[in-house]
Each structure stands twice: as C-alpha cells, then as structure tokens.
Backbone as XML, in Angstrom:
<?xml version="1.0"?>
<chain id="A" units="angstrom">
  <residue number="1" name="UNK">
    <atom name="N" x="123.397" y="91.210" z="100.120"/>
    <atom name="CA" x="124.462" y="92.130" z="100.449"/>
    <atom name="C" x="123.983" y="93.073" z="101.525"/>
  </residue>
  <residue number="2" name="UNK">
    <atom name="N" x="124.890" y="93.303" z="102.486"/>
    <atom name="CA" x="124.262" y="94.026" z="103.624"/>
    <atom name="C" x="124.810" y="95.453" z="103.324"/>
  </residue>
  <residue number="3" name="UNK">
    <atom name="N" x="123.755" y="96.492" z="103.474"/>
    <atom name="CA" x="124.447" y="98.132" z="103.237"/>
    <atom name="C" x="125.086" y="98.505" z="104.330"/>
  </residue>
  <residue number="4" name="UNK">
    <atom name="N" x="125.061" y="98.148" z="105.392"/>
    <atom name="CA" x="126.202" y="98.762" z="106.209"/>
    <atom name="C" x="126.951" y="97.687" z="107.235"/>
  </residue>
  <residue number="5" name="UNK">
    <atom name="N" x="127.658" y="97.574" z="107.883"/>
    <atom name="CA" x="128.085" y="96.900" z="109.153"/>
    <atom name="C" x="127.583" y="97.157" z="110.523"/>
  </residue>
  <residue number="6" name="UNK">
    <atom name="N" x="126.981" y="96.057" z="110.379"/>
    <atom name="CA" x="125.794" y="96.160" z="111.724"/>
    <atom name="C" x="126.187" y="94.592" z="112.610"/>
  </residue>
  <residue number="7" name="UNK">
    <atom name="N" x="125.876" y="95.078" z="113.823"/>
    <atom name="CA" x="125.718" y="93.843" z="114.487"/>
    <atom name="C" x="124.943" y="93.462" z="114.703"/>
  </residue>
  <residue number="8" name="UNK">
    <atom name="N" x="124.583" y="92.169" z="113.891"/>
    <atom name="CA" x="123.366" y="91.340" z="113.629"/>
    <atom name="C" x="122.285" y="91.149" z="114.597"/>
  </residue>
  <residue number="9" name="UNK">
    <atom name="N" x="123.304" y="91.128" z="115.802"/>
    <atom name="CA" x="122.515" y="90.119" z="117.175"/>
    <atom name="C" x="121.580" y="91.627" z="117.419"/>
  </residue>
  <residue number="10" name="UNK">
    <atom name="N" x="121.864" y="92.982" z="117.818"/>
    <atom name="CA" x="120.649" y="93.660" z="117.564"/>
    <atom name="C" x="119.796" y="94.520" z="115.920"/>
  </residue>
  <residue number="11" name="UNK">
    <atom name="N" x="119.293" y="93.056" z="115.774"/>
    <atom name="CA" x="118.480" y="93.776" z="114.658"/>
    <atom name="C" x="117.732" y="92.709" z="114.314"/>
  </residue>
  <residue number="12" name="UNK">
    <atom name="N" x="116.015" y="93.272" z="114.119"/>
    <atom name="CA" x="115.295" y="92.223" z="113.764"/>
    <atom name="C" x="115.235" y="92.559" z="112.054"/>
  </residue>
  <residue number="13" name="UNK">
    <atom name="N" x="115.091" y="91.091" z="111.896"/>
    <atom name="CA" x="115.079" y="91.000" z="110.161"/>
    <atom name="C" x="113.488" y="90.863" z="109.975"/>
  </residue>
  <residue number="14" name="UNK">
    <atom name="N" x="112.837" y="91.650" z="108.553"/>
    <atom name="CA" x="111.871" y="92.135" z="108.622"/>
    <atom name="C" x="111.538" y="91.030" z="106.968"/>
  </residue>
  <residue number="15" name="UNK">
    <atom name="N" x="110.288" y="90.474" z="106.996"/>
    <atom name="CA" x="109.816" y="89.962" z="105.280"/>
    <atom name="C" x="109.570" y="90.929" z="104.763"/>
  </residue>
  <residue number="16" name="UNK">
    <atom name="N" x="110.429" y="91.835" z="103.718"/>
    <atom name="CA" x="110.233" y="92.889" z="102.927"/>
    <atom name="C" x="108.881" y="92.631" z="101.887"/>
  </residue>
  <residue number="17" name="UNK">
    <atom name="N" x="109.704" y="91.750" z="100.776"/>
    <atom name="CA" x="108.633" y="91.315" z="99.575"/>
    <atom name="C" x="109.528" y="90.224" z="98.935"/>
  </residue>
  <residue number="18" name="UNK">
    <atom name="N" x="108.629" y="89.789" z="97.733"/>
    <atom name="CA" x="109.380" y="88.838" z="97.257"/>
    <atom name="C" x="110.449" y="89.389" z="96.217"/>
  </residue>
  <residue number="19" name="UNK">
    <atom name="N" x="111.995" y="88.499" z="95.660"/>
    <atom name="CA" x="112.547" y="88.874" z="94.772"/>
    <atom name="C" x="112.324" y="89.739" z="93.574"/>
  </residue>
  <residue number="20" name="UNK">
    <atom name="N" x="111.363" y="89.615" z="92.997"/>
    <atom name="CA" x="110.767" y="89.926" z="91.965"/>
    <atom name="C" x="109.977" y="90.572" z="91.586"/>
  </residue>
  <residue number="21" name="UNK">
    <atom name="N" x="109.113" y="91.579" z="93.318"/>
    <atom name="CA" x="108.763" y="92.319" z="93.147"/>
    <atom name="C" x="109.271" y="93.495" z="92.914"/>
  </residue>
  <residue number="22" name="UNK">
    <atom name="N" x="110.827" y="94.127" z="92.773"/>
    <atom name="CA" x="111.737" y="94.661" z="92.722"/>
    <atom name="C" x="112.435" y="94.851" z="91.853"/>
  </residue>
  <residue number="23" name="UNK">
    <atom name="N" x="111.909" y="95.693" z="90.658"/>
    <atom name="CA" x="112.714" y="95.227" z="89.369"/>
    <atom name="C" x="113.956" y="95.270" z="89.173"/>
  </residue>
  <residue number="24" name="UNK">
    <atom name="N" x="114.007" y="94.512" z="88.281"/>
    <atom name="CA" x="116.184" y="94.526" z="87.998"/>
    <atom name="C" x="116.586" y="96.226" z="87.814"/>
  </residue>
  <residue number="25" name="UNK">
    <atom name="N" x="117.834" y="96.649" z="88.208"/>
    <atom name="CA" x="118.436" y="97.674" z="88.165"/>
    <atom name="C" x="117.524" y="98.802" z="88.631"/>
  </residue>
  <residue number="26" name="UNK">
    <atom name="N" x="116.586" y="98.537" z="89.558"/>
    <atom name="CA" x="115.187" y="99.351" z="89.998"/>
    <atom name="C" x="115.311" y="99.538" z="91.688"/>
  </residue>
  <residue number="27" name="UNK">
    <atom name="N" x="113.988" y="100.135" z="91.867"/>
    <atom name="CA" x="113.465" y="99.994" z="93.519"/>
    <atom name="C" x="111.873" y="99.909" z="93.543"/>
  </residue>
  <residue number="28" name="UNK">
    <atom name="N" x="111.887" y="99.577" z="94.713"/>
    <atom name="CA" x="110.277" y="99.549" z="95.051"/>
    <atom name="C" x="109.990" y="99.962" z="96.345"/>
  </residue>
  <residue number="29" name="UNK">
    <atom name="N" x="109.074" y="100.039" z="97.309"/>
    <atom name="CA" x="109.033" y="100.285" z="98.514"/>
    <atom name="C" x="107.634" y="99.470" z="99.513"/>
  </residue>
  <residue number="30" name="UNK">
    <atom name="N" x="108.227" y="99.183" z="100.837"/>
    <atom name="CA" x="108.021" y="97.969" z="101.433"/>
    <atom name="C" x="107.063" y="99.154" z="102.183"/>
  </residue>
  <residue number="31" name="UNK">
    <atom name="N" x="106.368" y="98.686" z="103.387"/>
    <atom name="CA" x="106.032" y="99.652" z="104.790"/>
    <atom name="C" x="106.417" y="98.344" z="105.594"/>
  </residue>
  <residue number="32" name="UNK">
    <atom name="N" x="107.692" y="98.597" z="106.421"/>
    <atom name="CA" x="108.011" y="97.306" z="107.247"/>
    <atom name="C" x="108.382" y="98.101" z="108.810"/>
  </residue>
  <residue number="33" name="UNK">
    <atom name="N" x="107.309" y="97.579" z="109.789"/>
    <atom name="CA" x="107.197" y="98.303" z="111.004"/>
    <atom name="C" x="106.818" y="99.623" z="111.235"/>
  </residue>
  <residue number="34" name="UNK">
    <atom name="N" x="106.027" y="99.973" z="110.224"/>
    <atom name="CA" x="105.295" y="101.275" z="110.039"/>
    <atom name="C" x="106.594" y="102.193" z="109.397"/>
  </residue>
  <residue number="35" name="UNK">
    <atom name="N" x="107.189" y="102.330" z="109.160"/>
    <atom name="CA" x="108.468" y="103.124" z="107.924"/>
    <atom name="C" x="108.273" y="102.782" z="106.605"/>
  </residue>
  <residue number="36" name="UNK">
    <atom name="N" x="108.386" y="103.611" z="105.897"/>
    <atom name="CA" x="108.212" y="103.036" z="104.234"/>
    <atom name="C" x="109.982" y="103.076" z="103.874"/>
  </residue>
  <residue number="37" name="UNK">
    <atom name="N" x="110.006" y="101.884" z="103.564"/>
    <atom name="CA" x="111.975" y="101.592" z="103.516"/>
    <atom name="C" x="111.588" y="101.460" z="101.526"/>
  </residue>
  <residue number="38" name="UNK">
    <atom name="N" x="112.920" y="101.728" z="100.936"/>
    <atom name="CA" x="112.981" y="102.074" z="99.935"/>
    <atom name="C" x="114.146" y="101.074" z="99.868"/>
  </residue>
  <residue number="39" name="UNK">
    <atom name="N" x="113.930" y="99.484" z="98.514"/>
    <atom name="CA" x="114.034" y="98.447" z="98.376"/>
    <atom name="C" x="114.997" y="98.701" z="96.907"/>
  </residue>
  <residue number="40" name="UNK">
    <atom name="N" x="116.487" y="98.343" z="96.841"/>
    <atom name="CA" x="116.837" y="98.697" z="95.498"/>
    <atom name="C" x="117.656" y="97.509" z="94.891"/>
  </residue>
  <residue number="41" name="UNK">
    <atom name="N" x="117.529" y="96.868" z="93.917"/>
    <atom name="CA" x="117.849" y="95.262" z="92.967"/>
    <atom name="C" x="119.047" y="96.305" z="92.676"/>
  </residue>
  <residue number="42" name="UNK">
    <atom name="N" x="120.294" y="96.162" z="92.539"/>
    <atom name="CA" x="121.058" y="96.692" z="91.793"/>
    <atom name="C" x="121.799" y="95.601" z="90.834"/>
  </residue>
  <residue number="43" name="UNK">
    <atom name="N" x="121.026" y="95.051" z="90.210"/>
    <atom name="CA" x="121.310" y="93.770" z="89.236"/>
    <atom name="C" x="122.360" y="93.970" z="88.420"/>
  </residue>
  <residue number="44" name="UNK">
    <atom name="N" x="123.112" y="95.173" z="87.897"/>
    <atom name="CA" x="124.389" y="95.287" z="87.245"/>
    <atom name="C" x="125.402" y="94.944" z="88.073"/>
  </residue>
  <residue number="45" name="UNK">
    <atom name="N" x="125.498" y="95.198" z="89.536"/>
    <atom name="CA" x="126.484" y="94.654" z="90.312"/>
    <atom name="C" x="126.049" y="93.867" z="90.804"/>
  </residue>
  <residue number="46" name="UNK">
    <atom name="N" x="125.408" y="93.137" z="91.087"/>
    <atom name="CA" x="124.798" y="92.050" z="91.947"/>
    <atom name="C" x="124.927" y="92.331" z="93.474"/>
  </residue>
  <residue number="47" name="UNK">
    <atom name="N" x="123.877" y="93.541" z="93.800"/>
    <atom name="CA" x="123.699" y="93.710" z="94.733"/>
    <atom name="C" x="122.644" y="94.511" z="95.315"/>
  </residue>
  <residue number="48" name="UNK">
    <atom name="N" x="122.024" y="94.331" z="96.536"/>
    <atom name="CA" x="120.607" y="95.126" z="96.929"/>
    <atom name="C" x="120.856" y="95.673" z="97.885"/>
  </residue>
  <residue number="49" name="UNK">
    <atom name="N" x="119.992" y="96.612" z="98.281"/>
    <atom name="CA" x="120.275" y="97.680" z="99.007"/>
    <atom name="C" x="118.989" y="98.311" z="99.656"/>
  </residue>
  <residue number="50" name="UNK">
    <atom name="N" x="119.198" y="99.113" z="100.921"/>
    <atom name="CA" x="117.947" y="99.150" z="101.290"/>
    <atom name="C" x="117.688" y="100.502" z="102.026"/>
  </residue>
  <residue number="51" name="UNK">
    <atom name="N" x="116.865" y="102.227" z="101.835"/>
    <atom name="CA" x="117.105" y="103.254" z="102.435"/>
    <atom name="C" x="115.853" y="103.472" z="102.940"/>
  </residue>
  <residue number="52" name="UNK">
    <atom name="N" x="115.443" y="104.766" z="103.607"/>
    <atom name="CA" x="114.638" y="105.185" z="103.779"/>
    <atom name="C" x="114.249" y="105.334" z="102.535"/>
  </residue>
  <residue number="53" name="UNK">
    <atom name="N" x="112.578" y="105.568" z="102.464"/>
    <atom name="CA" x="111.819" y="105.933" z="100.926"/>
    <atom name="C" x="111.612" y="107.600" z="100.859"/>
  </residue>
  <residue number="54" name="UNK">
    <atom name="N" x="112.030" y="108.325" z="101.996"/>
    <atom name="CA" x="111.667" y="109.603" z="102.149"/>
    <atom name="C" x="112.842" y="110.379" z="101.892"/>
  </residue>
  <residue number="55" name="UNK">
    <atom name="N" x="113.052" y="111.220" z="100.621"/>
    <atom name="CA" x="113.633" y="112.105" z="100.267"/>
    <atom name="C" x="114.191" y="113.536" z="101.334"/>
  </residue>
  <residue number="56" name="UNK">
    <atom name="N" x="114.747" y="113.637" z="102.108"/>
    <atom name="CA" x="114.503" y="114.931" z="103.362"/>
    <atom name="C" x="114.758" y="116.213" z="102.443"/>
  </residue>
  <residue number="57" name="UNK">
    <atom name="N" x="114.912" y="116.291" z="101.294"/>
    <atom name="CA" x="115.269" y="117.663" z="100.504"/>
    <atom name="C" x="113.549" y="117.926" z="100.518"/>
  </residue>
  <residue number="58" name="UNK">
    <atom name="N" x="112.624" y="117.247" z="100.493"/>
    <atom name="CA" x="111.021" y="117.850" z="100.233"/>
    <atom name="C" x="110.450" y="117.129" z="101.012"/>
  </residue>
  <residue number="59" name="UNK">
    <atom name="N" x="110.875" y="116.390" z="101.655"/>
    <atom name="CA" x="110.434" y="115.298" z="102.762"/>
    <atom name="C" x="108.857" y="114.457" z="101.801"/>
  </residue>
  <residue number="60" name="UNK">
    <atom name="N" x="109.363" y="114.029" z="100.642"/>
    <atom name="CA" x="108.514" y="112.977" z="99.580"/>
    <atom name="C" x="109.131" y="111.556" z="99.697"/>
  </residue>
  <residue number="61" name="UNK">
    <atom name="N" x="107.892" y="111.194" z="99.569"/>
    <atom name="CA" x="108.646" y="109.420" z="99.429"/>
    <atom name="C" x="108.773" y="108.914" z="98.077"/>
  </residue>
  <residue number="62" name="UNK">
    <atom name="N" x="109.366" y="108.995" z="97.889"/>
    <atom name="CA" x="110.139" y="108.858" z="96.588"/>
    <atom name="C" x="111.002" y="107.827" z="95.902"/>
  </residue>
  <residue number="63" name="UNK">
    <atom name="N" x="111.788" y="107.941" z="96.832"/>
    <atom name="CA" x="113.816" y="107.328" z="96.608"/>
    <atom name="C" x="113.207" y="106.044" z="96.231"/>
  </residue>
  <residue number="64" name="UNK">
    <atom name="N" x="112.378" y="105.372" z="96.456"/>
    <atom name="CA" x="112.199" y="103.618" z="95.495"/>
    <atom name="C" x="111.407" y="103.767" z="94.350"/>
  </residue>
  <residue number="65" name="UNK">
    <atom name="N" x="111.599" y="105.342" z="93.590"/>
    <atom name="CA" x="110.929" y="105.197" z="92.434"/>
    <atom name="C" x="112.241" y="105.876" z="91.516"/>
  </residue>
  <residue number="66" name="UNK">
    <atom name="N" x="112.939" y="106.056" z="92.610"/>
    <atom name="CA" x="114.355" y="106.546" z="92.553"/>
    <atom name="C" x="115.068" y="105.945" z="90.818"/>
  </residue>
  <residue number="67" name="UNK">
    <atom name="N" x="115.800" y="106.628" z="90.417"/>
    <atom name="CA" x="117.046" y="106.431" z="89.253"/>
    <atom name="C" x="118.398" y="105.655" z="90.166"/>
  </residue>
  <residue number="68" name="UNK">
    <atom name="N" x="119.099" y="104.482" z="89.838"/>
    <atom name="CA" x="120.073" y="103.891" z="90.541"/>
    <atom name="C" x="121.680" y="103.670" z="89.346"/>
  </residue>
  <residue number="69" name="UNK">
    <atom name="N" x="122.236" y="104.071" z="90.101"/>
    <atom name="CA" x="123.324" y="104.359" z="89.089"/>
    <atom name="C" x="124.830" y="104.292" z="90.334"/>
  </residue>
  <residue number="70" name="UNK">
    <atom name="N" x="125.985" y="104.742" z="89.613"/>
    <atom name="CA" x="127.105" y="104.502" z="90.585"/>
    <atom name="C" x="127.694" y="106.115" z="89.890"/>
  </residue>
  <residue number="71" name="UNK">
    <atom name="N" x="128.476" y="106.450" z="90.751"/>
    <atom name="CA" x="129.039" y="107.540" z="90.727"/>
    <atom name="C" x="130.636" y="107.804" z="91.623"/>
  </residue>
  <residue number="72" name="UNK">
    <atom name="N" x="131.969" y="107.781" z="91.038"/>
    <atom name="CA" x="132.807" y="107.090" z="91.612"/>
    <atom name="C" x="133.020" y="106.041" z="92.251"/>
  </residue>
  <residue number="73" name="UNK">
    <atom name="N" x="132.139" y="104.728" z="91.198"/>
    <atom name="CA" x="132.278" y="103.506" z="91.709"/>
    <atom name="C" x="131.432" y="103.102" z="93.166"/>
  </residue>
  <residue number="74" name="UNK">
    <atom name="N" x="130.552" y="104.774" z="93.635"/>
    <atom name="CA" x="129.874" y="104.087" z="94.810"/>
    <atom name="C" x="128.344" y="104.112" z="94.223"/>
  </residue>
  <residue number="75" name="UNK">
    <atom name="N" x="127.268" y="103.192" z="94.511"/>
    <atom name="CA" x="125.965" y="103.077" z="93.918"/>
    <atom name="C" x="124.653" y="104.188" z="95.143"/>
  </residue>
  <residue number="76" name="UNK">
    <atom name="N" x="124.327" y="104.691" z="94.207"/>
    <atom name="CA" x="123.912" y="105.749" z="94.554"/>
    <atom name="C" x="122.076" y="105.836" z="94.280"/>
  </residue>
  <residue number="77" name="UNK">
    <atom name="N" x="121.470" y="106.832" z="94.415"/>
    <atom name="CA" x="119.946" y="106.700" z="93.651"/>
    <atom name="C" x="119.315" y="107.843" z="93.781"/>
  </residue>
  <residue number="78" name="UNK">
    <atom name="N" x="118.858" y="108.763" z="92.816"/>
    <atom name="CA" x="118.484" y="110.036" z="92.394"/>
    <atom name="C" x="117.182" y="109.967" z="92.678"/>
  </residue>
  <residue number="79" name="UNK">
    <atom name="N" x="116.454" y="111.390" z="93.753"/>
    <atom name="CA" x="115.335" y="111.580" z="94.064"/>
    <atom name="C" x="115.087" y="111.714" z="92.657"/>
  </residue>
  <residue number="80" name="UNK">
    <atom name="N" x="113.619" y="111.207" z="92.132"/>
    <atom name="CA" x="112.984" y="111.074" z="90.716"/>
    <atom name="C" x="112.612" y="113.001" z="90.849"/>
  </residue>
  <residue number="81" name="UNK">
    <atom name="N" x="112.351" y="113.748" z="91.792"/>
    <atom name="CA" x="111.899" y="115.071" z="91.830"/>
    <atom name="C" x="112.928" y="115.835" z="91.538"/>
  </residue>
  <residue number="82" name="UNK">
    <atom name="N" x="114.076" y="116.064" z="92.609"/>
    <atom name="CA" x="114.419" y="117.152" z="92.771"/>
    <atom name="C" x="116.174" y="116.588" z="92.312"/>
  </residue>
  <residue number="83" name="UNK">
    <atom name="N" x="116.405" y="115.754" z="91.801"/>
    <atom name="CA" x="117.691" y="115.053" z="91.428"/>
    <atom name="C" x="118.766" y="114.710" z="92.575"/>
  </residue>
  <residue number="84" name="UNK">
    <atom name="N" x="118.413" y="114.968" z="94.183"/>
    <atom name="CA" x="119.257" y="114.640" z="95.316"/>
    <atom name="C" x="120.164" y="113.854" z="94.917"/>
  </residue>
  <residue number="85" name="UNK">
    <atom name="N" x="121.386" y="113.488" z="95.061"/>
    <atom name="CA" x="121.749" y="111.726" z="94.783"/>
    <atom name="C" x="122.050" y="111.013" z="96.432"/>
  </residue>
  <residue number="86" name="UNK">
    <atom name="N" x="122.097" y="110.029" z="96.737"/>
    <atom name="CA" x="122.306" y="109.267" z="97.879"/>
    <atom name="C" x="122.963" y="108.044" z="97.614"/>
  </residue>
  <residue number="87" name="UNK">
    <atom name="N" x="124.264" y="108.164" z="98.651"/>
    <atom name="CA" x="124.817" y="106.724" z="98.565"/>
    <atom name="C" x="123.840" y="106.113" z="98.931"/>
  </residue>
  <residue number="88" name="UNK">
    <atom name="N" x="124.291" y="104.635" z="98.543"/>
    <atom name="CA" x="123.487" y="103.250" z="99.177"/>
    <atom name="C" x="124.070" y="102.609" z="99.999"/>
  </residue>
  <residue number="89" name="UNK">
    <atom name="N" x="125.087" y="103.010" z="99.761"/>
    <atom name="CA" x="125.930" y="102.264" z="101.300"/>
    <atom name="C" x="125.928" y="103.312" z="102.365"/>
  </residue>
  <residue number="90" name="UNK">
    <atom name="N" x="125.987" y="104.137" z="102.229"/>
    <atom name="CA" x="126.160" y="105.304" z="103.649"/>
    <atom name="C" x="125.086" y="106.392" z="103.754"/>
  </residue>
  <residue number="91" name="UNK">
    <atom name="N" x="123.928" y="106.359" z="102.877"/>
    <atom name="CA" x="122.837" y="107.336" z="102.978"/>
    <atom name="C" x="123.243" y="108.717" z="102.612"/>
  </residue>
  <residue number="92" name="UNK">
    <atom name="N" x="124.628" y="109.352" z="102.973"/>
    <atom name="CA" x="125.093" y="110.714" z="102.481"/>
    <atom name="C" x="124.520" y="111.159" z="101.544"/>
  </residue>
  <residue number="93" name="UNK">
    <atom name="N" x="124.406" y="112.021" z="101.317"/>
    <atom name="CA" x="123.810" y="113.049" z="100.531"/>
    <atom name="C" x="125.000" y="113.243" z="98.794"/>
  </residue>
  <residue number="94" name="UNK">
    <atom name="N" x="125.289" y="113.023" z="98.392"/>
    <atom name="CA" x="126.324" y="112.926" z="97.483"/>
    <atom name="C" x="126.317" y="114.534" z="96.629"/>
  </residue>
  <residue number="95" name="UNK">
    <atom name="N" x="125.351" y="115.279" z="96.430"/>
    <atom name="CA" x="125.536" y="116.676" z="96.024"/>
    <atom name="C" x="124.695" y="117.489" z="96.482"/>
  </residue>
  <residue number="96" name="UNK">
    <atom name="N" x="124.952" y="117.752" z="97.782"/>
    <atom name="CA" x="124.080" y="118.376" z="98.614"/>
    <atom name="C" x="124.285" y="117.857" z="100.116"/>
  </residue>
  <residue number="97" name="UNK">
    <atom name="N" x="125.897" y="118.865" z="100.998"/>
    <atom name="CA" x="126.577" y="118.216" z="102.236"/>
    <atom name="C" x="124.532" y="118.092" z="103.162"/>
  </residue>
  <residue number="98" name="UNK">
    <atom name="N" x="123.962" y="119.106" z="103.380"/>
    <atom name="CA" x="122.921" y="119.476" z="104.517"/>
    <atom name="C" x="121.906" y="117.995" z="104.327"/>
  </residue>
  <residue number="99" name="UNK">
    <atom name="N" x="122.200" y="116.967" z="103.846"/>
    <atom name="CA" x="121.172" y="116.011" z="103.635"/>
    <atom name="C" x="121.668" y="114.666" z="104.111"/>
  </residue>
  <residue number="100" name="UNK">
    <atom name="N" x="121.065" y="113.478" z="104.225"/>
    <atom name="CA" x="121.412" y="112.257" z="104.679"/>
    <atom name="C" x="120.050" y="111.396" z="104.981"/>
  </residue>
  <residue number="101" name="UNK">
    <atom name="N" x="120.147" y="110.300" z="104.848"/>
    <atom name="CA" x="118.857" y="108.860" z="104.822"/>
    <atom name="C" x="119.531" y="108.391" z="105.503"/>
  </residue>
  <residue number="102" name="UNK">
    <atom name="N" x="118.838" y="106.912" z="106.314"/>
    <atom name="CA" x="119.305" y="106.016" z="106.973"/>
    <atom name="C" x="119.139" y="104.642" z="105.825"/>
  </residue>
  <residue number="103" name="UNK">
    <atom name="N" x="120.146" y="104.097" z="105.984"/>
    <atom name="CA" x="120.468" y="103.247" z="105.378"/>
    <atom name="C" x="120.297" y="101.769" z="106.068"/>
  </residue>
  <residue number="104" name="UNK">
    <atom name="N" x="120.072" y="100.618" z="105.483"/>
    <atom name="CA" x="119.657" y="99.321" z="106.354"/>
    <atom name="C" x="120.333" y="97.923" z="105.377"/>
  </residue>
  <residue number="105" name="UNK">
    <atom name="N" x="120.385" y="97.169" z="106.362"/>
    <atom name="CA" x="121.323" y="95.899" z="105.406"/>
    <atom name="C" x="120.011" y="94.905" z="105.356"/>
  </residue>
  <residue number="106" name="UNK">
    <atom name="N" x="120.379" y="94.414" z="103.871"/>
    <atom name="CA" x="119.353" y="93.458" z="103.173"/>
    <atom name="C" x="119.864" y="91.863" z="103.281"/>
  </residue>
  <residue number="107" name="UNK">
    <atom name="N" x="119.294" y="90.900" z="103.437"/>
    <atom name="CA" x="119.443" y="89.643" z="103.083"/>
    <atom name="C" x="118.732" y="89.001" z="102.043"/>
  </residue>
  <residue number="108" name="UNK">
    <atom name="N" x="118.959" y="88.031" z="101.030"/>
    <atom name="CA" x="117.987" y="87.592" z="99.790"/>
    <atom name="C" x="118.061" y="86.249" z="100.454"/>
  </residue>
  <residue number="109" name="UNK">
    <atom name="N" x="117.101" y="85.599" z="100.964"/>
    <atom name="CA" x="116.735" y="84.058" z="100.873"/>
    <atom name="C" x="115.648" y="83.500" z="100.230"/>
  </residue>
  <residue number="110" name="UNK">
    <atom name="N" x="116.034" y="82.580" z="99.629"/>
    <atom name="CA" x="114.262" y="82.003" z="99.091"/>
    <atom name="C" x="113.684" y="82.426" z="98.585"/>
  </residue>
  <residue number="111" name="UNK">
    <atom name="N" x="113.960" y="83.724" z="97.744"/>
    <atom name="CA" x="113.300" y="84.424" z="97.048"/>
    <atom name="C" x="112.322" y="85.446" z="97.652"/>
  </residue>
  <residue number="112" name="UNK">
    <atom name="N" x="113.239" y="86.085" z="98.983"/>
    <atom name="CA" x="112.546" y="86.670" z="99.581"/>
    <atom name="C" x="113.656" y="87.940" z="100.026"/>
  </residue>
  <residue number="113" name="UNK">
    <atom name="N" x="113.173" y="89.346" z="99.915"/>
    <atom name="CA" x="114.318" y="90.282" z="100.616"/>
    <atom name="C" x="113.922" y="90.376" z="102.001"/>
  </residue>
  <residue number="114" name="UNK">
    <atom name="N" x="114.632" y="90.683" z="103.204"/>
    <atom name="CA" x="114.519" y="91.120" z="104.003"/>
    <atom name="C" x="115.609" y="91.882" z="104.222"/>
  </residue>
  <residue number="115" name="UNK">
    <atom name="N" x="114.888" y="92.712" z="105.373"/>
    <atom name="CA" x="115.513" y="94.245" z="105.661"/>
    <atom name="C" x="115.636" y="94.582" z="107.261"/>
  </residue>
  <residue number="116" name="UNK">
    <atom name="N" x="116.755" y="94.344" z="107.703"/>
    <atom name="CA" x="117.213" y="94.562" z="108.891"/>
    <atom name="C" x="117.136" y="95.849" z="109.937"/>
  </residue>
  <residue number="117" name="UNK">
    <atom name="N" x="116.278" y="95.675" z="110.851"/>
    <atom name="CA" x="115.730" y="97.426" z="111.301"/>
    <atom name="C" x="116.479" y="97.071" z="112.712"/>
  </residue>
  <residue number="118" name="UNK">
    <atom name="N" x="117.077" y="98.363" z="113.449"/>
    <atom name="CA" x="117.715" y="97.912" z="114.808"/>
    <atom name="C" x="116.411" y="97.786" z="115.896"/>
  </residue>
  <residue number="119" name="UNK">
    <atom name="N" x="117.049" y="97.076" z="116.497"/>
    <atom name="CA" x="115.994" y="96.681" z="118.006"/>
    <atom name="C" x="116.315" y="97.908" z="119.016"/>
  </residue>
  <residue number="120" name="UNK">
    <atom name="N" x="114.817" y="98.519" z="119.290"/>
    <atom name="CA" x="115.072" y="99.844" z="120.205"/>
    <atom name="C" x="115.257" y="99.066" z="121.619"/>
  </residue>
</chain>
C-alpha cells in the first residue's frame, strides 16, 4: 500500500528489510540512504506504511517504536515519549497543529518492504 500519491517515475525504491522483520500491528526502523525511515505492518487493516523515525516534538527517533492505532478511521502512530499522534497517510500532526513528518509509499514484494524516497 502506498502512503501517499506519488509519481513513481521520480522515486527510487529502496530494500527496506524483510516482511517479518516488522512485527504485525507494529514498526521497526530501516536507515535507507542515510535517513532512519520508520517502517509500520498495520496487519489489522492490511496495510503498511512508511514515516520519518524522528519525532520533531523532541526531535527523538522514536515513531517505529511508535503505538499504531486509527483514530477517525485514519491510522495514525503515537510518539512512545511524549504521546504526539501522526497520520500515516499524511504525516500531520493529529493533536498538536505546529508538527508534521514526511511520509513515503511502501511496496511488499517477495517478502521484502521497500520504501520509496524522491529522486533529488
């Protein structure tokens, strides 16, 4: 499932990790092109998702050790510190306007995630 609408043709797709390193209804975190991207299984909906790992409320990397949950039906994930929440589809800040992540679209092949970063 891709987190946002991107045009494919600029963006290189990155070997995150394998399926399974990523637990069900969890996150984990990759370092793909020197960024630590924050990797999330959202196995109740059948879908993955992919943010920055850096919290900007304390600037901690965090968010893939993150709590993942939905909140008016949009799936979201709670800094484990300071309780931020963040969509997964749009990075927004969900209780707290002064905040925002960048958000990135995932592909699952082969038992493999990858994570789509734009081409500078």
């Amino acid at each position: 499932m891709e987190a946002l609408t991107v045009d494919t043709q600029q963006l290189t797709w990155h070997a995150a990790c394998p399926t399974d390193a990523v637990p069900a209804d969890g996150g984990a975190c990759a370092l793909i092109a020197g960024k630590q991207i924050a990797i999330f299984n959202f196995t109740r909906r059948g879908e993955w998702y992919a943010t920055d790992n850096e919290c900007p409320h304390r600037q901690q990397m965090a968010l893939g050790r993150g709590m993942i949950g939905s909140q008016g039906g949009e799936p979201k994930v709670a800094c484990p510190f300071h309780k931020r929440t963040f969509s997964l589809q749009t990075g927004q800040c969900l209780n707290d306007d002064a905040y925002q992540i960048s958000t990135y679209p995932v592909r699952v092949e082969g038992g493999m995630v990858y994570v789509g970063l734009s081409v500078d």
